[in-house]
ROBATOR-803331 format. One record per residue (C-alpha): residue in three letters; x, y, z. Coordinates in nm, 3 decimals. Last residue first. Layout:
<nodes>
+------+---------+---------+---------+
! type !      xx !      yy !      zz !
+------+---------+---------+---------+
!  Ala !       X !       Y !       Z !
...
+------+---------+---------+---------+
</nodes>
This chain:
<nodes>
+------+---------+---------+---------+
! type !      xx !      yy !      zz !
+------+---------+---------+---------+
!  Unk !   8.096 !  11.432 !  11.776 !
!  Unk !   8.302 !  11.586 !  12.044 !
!  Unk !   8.617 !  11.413 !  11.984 !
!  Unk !   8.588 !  11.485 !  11.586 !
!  Unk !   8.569 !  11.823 !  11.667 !
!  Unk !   8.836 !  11.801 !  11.850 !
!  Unk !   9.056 !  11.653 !  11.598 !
!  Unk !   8.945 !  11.860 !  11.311 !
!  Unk !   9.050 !  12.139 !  11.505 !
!  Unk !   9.406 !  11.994 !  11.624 !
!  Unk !   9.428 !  11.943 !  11.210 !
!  Unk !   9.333 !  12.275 !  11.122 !
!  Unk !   9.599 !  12.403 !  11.325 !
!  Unk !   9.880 !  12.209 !  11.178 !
!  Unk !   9.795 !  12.198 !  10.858 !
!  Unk !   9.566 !  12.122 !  10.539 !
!  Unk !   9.450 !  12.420 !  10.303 !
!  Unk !   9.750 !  12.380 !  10.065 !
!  Unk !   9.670 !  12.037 !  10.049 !
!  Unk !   9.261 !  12.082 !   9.987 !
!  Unk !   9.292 !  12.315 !   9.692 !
!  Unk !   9.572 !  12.079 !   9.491 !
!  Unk !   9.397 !  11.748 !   9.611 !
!  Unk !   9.101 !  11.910 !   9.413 !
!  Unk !   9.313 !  12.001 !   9.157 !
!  Unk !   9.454 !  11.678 !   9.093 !
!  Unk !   9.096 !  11.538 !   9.141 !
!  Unk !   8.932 !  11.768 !   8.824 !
!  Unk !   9.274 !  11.706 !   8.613 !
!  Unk !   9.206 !  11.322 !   8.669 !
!  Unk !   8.819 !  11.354 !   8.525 !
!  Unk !   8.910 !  11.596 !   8.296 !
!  Unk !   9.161 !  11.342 !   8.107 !
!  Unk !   8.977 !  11.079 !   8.124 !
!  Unk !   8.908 !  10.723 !   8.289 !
!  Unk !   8.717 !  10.439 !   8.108 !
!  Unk !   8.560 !  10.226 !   8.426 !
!  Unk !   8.593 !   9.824 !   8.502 !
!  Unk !   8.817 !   9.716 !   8.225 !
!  Unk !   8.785 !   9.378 !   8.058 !
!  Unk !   9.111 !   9.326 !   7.967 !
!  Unk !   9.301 !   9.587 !   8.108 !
!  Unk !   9.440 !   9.926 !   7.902 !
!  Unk !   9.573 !  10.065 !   8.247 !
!  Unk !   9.511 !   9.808 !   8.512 !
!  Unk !   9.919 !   9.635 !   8.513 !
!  Unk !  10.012 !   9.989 !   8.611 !
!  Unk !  10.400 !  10.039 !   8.464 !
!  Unk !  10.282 !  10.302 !   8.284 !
!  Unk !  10.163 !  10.470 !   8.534 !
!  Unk !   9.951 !  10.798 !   8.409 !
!  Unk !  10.021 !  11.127 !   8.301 !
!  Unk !   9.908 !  11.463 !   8.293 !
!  Unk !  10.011 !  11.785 !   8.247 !
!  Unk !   9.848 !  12.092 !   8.381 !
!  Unk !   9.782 !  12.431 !   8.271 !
!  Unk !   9.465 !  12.600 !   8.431 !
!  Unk !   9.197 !  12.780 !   8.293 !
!  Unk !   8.921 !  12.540 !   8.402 !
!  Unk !   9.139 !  12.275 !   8.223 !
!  Unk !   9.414 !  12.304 !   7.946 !
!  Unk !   9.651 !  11.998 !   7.932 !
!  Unk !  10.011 !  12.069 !   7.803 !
!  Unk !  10.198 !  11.813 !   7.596 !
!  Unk !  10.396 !  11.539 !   7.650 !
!  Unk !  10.488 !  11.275 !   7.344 !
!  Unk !  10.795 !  11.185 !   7.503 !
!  Unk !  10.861 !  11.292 !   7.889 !
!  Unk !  11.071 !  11.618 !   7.980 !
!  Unk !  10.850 !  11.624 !   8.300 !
!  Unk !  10.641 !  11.895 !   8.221 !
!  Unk !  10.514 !  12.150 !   8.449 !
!  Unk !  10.200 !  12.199 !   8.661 !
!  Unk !  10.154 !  11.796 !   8.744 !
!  Unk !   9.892 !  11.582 !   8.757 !
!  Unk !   9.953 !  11.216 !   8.765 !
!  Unk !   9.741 !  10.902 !   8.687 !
!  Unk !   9.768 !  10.495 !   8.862 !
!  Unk !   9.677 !  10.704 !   9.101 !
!  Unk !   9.413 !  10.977 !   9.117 !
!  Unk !   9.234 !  10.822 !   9.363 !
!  Unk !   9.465 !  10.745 !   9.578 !
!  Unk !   9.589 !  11.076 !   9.589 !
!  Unk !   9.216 !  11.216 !   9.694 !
!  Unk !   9.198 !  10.968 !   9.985 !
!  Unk !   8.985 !  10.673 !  10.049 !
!  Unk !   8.660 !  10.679 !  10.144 !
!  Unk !   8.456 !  10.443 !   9.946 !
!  Unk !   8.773 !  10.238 !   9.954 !
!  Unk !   8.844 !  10.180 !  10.298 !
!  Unk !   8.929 !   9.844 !  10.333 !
!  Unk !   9.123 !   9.844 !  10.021 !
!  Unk !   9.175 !   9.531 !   9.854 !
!  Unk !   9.471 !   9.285 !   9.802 !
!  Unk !   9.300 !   8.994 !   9.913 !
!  Unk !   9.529 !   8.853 !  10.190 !
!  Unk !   9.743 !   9.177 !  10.255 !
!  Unk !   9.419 !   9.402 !  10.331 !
!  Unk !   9.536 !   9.774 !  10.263 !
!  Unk !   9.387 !   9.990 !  10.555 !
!  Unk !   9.760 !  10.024 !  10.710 !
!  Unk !   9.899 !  10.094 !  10.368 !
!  Unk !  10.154 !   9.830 !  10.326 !
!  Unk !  10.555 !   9.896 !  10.402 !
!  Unk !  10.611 !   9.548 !  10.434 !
!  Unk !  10.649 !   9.477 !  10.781 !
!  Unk !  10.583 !   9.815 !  10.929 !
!  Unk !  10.291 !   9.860 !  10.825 !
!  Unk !  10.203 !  10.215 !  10.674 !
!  Unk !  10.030 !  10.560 !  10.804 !
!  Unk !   9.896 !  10.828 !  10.552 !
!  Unk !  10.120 !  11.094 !  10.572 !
!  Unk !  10.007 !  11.486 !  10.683 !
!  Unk !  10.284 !  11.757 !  10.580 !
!  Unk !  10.434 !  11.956 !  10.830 !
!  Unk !  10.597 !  12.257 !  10.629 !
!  Unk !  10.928 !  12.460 !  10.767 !
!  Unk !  11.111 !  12.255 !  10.556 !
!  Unk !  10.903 !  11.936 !  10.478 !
!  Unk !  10.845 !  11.769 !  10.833 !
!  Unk !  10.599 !  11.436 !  10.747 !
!  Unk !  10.377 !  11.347 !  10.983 !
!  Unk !  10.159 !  10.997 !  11.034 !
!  Unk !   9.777 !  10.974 !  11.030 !
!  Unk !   9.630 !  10.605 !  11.043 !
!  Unk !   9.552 !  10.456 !  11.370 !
!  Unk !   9.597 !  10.825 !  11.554 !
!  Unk !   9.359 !  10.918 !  11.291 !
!  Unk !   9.049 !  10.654 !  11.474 !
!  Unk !   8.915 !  10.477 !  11.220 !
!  Unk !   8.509 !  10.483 !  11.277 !
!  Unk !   8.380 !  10.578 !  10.911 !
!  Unk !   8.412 !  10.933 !  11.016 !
!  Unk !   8.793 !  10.914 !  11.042 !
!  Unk !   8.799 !  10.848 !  10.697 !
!  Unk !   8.657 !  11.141 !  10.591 !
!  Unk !   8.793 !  11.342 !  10.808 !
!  Unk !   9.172 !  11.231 !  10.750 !
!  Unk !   9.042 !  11.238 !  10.375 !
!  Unk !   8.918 !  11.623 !  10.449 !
!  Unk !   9.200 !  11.714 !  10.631 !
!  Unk !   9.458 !  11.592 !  10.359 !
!  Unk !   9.646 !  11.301 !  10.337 !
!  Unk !   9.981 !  11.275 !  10.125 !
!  Unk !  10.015 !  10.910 !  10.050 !
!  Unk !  10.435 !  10.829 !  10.040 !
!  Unk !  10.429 !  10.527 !   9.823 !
!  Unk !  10.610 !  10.147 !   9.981 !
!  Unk !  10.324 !   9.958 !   9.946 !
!  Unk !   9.964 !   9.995 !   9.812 !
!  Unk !  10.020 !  10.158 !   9.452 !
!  Unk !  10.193 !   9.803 !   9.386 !
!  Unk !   9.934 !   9.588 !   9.515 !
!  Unk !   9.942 !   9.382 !   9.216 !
!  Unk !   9.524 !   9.391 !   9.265 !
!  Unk !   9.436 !   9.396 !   8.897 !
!  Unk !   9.257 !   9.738 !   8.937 !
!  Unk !   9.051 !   9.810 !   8.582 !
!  Unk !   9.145 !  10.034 !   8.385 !
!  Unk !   9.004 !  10.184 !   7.981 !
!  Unk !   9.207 !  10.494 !   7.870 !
!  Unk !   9.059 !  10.830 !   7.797 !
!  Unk !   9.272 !  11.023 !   7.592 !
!  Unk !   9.593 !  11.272 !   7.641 !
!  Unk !   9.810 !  11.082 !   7.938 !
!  Unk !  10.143 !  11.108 !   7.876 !
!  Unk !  10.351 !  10.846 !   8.009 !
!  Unk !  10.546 !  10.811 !   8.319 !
!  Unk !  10.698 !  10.566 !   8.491 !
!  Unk !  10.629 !  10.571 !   8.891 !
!  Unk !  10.835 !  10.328 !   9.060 !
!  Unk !  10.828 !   9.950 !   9.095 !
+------+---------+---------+---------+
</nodes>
């Protein structure tokens, strides 16, 4: 199922359901403080980290299975993640969306945050959003805080810094 959009302009109650649909078949961006994060709870990156080439850009990919396109730290038999107290920025913000223009979607409108501009909008298609007996109550600034978070940290994340964050994690 892909990504269908809906504004997001109040806190809405979630709770994961498991369907495993943000889990399989999504391109997960990684930045170098998820690959450190991560890496510092014993997974080794070249277990996890793939590359994407993006015009002159190389872009950091969290790894999947080959047989069904499954994270690699997704467990198939109960639908969890084993690495969810560390898991990465985007995967946070998912089932939501932060974007810096609109997407030409019904009932949009812009979100103002720490002087930025930024639309929002969250999977409608997400069996958690509006749960029975949600978990957490998500908002608005919560979502625009991690999109630009993951903002900050991707343009910081490359090449370079990645060979450092490698040794460093080599040495201890």
């Amino acid at each position: 199922m892909r990504f269908k959009p809906k504004p997001f302009t109040k806190a809405v109650p979630f709770r994961c359901l498991y369907c495993l649909d943000c889990c399989r078949g999504r391109h997960v961006y990684l930045t170098l403080k998820d690959i450190e994060r991560i890496a510092k709870r014993g997974h080794d990156p070249q277990g996890f980290v793939t590359f994407s080439v993006e015009g002159n850009t190389i872009r950091f990919v969290l790894a999947v299975r080959e047989w069904d396109l499954g994270c690699v730290f997704h467990d198939p038999e109960t639908g969890k993640c084993r690495i969810h107290e560390a898991n990465p920025i985007i995967c946070r913000i998912y089932p939501f969306m932060v974007s810096r223009k609109p997407l030409g979607v019904e009932g949009e409108k812009p979100f103002h945050y720490k002087g930025q501009e930024l639309w929002l909008y969250y999977d409608e298609s997400c069996p958690g959003i509006n749960a029975e007996e949600p978990e957490v109550e998500i908002t608005p600034e919560e979502i625009a805080e991690l999109g630009l978070e993951f903002e900050r940290e991707f343009e910081r994340t490359d090449m370079d810094g990645f060979v450092k964050l490698l040794d460093e994690l080599e040495r201890g």
